[in-house]
C-alpha positions as CSV (number, residue, x, y, z in Angstrom):
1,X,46.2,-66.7,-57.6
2,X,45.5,-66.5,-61.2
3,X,46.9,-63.4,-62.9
4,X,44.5,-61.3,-64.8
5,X,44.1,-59.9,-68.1
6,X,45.5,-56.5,-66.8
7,X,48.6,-58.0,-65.4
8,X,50.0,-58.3,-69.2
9,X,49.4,-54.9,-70.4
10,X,52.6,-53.8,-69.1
11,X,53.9,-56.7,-71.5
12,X,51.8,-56.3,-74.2
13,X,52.6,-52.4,-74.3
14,X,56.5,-53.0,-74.1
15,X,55.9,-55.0,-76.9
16,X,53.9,-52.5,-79.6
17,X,55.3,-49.2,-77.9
18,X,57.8,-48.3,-80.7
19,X,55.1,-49.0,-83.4
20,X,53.2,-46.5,-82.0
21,X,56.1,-44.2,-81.3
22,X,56.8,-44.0,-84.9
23,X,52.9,-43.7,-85.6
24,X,52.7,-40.7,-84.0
25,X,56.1,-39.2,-85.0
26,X,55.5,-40.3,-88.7
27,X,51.8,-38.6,-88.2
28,X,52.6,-35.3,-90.1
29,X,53.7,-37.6,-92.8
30,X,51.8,-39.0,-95.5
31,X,51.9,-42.3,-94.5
32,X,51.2,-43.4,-90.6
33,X,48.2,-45.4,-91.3
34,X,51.1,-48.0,-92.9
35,X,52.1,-48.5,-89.5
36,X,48.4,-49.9,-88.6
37,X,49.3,-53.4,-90.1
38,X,52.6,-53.6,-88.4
39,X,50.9,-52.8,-85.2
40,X,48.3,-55.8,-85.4
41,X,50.8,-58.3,-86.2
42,X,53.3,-57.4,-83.2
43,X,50.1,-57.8,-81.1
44,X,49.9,-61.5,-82.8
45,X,53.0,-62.3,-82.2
46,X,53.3,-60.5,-78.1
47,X,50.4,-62.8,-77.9
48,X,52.1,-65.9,-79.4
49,X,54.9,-65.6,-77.6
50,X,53.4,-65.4,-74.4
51,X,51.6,-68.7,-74.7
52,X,54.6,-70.6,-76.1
53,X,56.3,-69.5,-72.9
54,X,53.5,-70.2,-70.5
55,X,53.6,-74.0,-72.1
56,X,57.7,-74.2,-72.1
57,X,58.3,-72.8,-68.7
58,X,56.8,-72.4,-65.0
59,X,54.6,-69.8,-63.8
60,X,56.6,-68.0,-62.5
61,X,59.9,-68.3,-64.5
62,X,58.3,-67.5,-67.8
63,X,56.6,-64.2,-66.7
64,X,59.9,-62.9,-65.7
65,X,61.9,-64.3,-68.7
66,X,59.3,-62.6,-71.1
67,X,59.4,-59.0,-68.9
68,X,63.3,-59.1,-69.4
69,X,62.8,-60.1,-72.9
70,X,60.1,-57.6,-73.7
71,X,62.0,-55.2,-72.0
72,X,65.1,-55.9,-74.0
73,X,62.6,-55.2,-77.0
74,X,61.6,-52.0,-76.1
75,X,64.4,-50.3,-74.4
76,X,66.8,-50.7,-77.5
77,X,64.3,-49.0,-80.0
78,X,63.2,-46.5,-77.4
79,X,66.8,-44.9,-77.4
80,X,66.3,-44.1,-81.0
81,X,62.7,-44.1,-81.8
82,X,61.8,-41.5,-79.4
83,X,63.7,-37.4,-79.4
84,X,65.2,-38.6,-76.0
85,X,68.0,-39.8,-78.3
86,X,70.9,-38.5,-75.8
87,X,73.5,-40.5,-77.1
88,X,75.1,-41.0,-81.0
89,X,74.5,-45.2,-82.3
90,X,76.9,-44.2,-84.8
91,X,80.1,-45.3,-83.0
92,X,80.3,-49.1,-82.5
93,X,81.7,-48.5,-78.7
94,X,78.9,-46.8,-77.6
95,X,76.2,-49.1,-79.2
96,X,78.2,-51.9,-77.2
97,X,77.7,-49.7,-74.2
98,X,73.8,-49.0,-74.6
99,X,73.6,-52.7,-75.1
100,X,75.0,-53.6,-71.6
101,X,73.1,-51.2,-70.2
102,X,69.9,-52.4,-71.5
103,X,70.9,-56.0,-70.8
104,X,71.0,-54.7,-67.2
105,X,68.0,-52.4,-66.9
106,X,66.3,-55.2,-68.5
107,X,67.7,-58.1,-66.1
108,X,67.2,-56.0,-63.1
109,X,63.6,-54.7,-63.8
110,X,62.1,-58.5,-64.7
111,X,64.7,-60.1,-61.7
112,X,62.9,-57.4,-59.0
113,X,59.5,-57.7,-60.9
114,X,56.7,-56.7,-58.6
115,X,53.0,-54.5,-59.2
116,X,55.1,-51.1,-58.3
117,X,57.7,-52.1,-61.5
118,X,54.5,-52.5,-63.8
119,X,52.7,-50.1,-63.0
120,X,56.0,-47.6,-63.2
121,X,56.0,-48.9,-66.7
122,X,52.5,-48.2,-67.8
123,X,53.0,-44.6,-66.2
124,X,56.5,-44.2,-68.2
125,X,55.3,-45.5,-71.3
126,X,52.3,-43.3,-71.5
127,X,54.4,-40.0,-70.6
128,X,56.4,-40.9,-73.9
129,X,53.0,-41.2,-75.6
130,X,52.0,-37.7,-74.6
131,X,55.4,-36.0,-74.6
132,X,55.2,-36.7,-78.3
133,X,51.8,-36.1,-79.3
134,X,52.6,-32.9,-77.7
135,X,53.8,-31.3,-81.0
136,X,51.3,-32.3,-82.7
137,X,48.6,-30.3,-80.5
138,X,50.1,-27.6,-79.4
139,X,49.4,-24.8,-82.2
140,X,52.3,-22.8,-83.2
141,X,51.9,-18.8,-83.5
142,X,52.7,-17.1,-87.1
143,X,53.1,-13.3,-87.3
144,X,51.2,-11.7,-89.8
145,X,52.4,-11.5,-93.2
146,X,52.6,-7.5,-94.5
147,X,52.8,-8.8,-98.4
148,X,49.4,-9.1,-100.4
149,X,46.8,-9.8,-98.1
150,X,43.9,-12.5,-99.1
151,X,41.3,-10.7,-101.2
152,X,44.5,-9.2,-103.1
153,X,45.9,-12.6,-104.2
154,X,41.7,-13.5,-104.9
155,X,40.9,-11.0,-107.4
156,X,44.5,-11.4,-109.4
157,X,44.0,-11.8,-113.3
158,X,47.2,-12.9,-114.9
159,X,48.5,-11.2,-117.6
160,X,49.5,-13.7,-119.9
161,X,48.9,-17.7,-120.1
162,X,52.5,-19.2,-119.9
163,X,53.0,-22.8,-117.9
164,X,53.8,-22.1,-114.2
165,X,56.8,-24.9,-112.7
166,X,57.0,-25.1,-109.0
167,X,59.7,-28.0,-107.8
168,X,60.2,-28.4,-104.3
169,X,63.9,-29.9,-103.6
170,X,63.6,-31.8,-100.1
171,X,66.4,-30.4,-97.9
172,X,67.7,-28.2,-99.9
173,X,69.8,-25.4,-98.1
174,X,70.7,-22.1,-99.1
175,X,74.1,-21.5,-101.1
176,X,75.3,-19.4,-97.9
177,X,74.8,-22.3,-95.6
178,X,76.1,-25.1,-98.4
179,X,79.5,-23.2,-97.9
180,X,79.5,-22.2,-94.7
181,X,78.2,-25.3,-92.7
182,X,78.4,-28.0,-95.2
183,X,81.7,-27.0,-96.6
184,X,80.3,-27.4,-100.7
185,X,80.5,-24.5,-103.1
186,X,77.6,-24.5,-105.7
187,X,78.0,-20.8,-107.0
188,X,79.4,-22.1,-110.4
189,X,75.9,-24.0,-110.8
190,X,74.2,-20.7,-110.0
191,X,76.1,-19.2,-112.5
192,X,75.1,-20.8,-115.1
193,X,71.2,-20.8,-114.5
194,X,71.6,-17.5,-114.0
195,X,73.6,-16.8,-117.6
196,X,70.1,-18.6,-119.3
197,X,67.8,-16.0,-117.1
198,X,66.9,-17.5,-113.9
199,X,67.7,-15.3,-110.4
200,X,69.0,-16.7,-107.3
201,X,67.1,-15.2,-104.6
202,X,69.7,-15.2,-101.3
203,X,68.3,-14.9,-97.9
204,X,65.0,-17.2,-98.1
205,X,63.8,-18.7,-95.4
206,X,60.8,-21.2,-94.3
207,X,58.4,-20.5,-91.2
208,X,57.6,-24.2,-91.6
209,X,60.2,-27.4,-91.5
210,X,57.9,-30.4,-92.6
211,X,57.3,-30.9,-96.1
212,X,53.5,-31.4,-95.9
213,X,53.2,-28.3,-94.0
214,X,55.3,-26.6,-96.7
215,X,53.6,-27.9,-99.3
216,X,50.4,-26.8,-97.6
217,X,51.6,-23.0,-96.8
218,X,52.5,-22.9,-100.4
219,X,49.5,-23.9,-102.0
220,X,47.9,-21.7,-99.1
221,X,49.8,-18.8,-99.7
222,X,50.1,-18.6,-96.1
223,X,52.9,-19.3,-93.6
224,X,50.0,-20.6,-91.0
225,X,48.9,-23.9,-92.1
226,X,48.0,-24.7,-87.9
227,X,44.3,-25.9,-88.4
228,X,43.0,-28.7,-90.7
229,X,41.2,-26.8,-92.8
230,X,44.3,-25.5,-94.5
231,X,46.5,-28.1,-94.4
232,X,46.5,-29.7,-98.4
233,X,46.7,-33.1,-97.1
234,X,44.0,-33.6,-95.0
235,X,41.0,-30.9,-96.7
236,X,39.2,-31.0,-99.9
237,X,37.7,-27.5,-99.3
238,X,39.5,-25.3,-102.8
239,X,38.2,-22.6,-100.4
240,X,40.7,-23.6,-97.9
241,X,43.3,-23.8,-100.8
242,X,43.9,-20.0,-101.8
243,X,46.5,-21.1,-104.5
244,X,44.0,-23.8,-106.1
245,X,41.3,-20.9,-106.0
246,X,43.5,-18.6,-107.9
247,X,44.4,-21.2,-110.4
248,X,40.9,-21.8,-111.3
249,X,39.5,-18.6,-111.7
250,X,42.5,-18.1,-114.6
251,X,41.7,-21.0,-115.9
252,X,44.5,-23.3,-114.9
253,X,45.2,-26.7,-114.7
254,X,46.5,-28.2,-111.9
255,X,49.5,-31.1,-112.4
256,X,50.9,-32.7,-109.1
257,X,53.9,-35.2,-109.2
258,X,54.6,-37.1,-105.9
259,X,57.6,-38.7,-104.4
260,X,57.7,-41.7,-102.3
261,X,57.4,-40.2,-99.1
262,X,54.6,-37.8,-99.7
263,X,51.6,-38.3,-101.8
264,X,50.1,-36.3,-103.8
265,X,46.8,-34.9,-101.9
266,X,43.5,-35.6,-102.9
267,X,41.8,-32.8,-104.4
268,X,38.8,-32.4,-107.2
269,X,41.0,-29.4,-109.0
270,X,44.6,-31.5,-108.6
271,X,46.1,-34.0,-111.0
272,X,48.4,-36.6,-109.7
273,X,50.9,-37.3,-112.2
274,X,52.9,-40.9,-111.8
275,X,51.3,-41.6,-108.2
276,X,53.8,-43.2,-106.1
277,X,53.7,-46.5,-104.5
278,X,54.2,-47.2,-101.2
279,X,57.5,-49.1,-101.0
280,X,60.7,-49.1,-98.7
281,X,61.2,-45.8,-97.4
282,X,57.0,-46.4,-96.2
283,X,57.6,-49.9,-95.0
284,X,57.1,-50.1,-91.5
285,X,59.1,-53.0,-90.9
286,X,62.3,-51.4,-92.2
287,X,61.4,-48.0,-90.1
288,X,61.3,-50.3,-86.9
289,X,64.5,-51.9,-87.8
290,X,66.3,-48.3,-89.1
291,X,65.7,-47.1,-85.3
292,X,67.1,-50.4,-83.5
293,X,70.4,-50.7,-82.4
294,X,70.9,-54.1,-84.9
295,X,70.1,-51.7,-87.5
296,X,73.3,-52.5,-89.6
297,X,72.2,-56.2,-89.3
298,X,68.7,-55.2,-90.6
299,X,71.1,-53.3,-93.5
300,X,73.1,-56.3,-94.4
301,X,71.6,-58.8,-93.7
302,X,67.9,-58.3,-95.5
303,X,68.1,-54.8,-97.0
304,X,71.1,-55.1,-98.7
305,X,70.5,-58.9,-100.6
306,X,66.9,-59.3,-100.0
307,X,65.6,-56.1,-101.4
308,X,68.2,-54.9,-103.4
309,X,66.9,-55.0,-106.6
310,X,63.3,-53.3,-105.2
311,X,65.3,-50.6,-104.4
312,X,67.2,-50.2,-107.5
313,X,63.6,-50.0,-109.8
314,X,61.9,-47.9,-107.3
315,X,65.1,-45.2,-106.9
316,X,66.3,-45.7,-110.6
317,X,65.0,-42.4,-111.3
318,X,64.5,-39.0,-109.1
319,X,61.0,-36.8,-109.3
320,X,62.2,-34.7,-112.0
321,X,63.7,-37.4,-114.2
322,X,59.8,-39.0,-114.2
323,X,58.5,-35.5,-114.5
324,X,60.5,-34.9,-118.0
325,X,59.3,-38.4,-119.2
326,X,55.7,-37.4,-118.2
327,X,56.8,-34.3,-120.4
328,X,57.4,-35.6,-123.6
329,X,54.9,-38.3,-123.8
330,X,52.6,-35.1,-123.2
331,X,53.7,-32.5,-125.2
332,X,50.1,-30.8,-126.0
333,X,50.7,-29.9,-122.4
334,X,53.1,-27.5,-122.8
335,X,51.4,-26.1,-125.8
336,X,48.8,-25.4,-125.0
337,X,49.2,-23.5,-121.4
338,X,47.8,-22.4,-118.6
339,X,49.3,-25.3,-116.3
340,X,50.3,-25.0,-113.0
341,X,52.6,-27.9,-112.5
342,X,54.1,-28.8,-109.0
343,X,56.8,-31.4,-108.6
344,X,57.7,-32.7,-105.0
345,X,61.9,-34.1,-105.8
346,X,62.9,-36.3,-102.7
347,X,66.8,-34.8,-103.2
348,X,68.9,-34.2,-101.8
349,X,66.8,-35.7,-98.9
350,X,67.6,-39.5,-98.6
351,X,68.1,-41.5,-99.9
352,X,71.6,-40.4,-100.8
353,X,73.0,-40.4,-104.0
354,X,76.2,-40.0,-105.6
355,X,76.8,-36.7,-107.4
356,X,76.3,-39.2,-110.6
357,X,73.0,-39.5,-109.4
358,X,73.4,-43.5,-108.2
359,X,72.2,-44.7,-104.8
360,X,74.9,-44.7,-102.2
361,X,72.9,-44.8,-99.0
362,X,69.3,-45.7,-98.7
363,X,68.6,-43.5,-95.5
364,X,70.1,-41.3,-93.1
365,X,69.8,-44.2,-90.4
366,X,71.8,-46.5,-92.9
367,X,74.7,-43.6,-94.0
368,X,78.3,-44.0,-93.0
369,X,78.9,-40.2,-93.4
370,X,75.5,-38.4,-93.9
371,X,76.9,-35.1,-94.4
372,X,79.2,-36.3,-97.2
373,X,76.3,-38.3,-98.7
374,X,74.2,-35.3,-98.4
375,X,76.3,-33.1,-100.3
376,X,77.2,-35.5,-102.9
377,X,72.8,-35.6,-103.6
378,X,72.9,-32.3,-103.7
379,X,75.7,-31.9,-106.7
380,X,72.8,-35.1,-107.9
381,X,70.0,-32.8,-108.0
382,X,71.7,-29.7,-109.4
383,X,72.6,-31.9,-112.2
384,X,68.9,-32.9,-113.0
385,X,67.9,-29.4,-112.1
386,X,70.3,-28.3,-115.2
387,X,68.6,-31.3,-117.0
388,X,65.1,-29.8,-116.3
389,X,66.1,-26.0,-117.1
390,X,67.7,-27.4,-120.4
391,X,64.4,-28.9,-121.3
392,X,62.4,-25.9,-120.3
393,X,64.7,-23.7,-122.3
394,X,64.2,-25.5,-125.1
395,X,60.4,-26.4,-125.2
396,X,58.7,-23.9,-123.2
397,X,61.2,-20.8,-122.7
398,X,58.7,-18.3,-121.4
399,X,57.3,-20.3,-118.6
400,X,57.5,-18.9,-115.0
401,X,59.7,-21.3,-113.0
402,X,60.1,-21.4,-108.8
403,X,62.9,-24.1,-108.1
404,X,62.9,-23.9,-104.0
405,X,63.9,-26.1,-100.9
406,X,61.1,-26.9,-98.6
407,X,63.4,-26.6,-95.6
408,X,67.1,-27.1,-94.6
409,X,69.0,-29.8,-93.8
410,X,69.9,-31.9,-90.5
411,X,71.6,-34.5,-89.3
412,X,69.7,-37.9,-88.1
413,X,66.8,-35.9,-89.5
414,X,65.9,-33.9,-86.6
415,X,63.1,-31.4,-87.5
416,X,63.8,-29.2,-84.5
417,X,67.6,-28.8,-85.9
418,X,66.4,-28.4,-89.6
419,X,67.8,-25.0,-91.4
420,X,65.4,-22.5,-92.5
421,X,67.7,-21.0,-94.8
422,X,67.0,-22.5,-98.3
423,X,67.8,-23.0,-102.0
424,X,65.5,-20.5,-104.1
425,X,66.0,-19.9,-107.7
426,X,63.6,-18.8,-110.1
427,X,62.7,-17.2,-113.9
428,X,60.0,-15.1,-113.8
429,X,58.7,-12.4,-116.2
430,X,60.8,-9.6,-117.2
431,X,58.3,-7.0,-115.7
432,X,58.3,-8.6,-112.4
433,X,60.3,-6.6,-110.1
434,X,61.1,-8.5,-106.6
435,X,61.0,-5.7,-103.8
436,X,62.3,-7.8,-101.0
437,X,63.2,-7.6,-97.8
438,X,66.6,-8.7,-96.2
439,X,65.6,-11.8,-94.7
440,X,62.8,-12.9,-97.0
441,X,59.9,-15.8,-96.3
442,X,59.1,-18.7,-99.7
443,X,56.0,-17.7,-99.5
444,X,55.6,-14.0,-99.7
445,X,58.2,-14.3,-102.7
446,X,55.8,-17.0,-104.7
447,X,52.8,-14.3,-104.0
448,X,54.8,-11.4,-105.3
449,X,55.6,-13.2,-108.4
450,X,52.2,-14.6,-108.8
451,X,51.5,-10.7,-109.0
452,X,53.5,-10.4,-111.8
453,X,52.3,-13.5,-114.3
């Protein structure tokens, strides 16, 4: 009997499965539609594969040898790709381990290979698809915030026409948990911001722990960014936008500047400064090969010699480095006012760098020590940070500045384990008085000091 078309789903599915896995992991991101091409071409090749099999070997031998191979596949990305991750790859014993394992669950499923085993596959591989597309639908609940309500933030008329600087630092923590958890003391960098004016503001935290849902709250002024409409990335409605709304009616102009991971949004009223390419950190082919247990062959073998000097021109600089340049080959900008200028800096979020500011390790998957590389990118970006307030000082002293984290940090990346304790700094006017609570949320500070401009 002739097997059908629907006896190689189960193949062709073991085959794309961690594609897809990262799709829809990656989908709060700005780039999961990168995956698409990645996606198309596994299906080329599953299909390639299965006929140069079917010419090489017997019926029956080469179904079996591609389920044990296709399983192979799958079952050492799955352990990473998926948050079922129960088990460390950093220690070479246990990788060692997993990969007998697998050998085994692989030899044993394809040697016993019957319609009960395929169809149990189908079934398993689908649960993964919906236990993960299960944060993405399930709305979360925000409590309501007792700061200024909409129509309040609406009808404000600022009170003067100085630049406004918002720079979001990816991952960075507060100074409490820098000490306490991460064992690195940055109060003598506070110090001296705070000698040329700015205010450390202790005790902020975020509601939300994905940068584009940060990003959104912010230029929401709302912690609740649940439903498309007000999420930046994915709405051209300034109506949706309360932040862009407010900057209009006073007249502002609105500069964005972009990192590699997240673009900048499309929007009538926003400017994209220095739009970045998609490039390494995007490439689907190195996220499949970051989350397989060969990764460190992926590292030495290609990333390291292959695309080594990619990586050196697209990391040479950090956000704020290419901000200052934008800067002074733009200098009517600061002049003459009324900008609202919002820069997105990667750091201290991978890839690492050295406290000298050179790459040390290109992702969290790749690092050796992540916590080490993680503080050593942040003493990276508090040294362009002192860059940036240097230039400020110098060229536009009376501009309003917010310098905060988007969220904390965590290791392998895990956005259930991220902090939401984080790095907030600012300079605003002398007149604005910061009533805060205790524990106090990003956004309800930026509001109160919109209040005061």
């Amino acid at each position: 009997m002739k097997y059908k078309i629907l006896d190689y789903l189960p193949l062709l599915l073991l085959f794309v499965s961690p594609v897809i896995f990262l799709t829809i992991k990656n989908f709060n991101n700005s780039y999961p539609l990168n995956f698409i091409s990645t996606l198309i071409a596994l299906i080329i090749v599953s299909i390639l594969i299965f006929f140069i099999f079917k010419i090489l070997l017997k019926k029956k031998k080469y179904i079996k040898v591609l389920y044990f191979l296709y399983l192979f596949w799958f079952f050492q990305f799955y352990i990473n790709t998926t948050n079922l991750n129960f088990l460390s790859l950093s220690n070479f014993s246990q990788k060692i381990i997993i990969l007998i394992i697998i050998i085994i669950i692989s030899s044993l499923l394809s040697f016993f290979l019957n319609q009960y085993i395929k169809n149990f596959i189908i079934i398993f591989i689908f649960l993964n698809f919906i236990y993960l597309l299960s944060d993405l639908l399930i709305p979360k609940n925000f409590e309501k915030s007792d700061y200024l309500n909409s129509s309040e933030i609406l009808d404000l008329k600022f009170k003067n026409k100085e630049n406004i600087y918002f720079i979001i630092l990816d991952q960075m923590t507060s100074k409490k948990l820098y000490l306490e958890k991460y064992a690195l003391d940055i109060s003598t960098n506070l110090n001296n911001f705070q000698k040329k004016g700015y205010k450390y503001i202790d005790n902020t935290q975020t509601d939300n722990l994905e940068s584009t849902k940060v990003i959104s709250s912010i230029f929401n002024l709302n912690k609740d960014v649940s439903s498309k409409e007000r999420n930046l990335f994915l709405s051209e409605n300034s109506k949706s936008h309360e932040l862009l709304f407010l900057l209009k009616n006073n007249g502002y102009k609105i500069w964005y500047l972009d990192n590699d991971m997240v673009k900048c949004p499309v929007h009538e009223l926003i400017n994209c400064i220095n739009k970045g390419s998609s490039s390494l950190i995007n490439s689907p082919i190195y996220h499949l090969f970051s989350v397989s247990i060969f990764n460190k062959v992926y590292k030495y073998l290609i990333h390291e010699y292959f695309v080594s000097f990619k990586k050196d021109k697209l990391y040479a600089h950090t956000e704020i480095d290419k901000f200052l340049k934008f800067l002074k080959n733009n200098q009517k900008l600061i002049i003459n006012k009324k900008n609202f200028i919002f820069i997105h800096n990667l750091g201290p979020h991978h890839p690492y760098r050295d406290r000298n500011c050179k790459l040390i390790s290109f992702d969290y998957k790749m690092s050796d020590d992540e916590i080490n590389d993680y503080r050593s990118s942040t003493l990276c970006v508090l040294k362009k940070v002192e860059k940036f307030v240097s230039y400020i000082e110098k060229y536009d002293n009376d501009a309003t500045i917010i310098i905060q984290g988007d969220h904390g940090f965590s290791i392998d990346n895990n956005i259930k384990k991220r902090d939401k304790d984080i790095f907030n700094l600012v300079k605003i006017p002398n007149n604005c008085n910061l009533s805060l609570k205790p524990i106090t949320n990003n956004i309800n500070i930026f509001k109160n000091i919109l209040n005061c401009i």
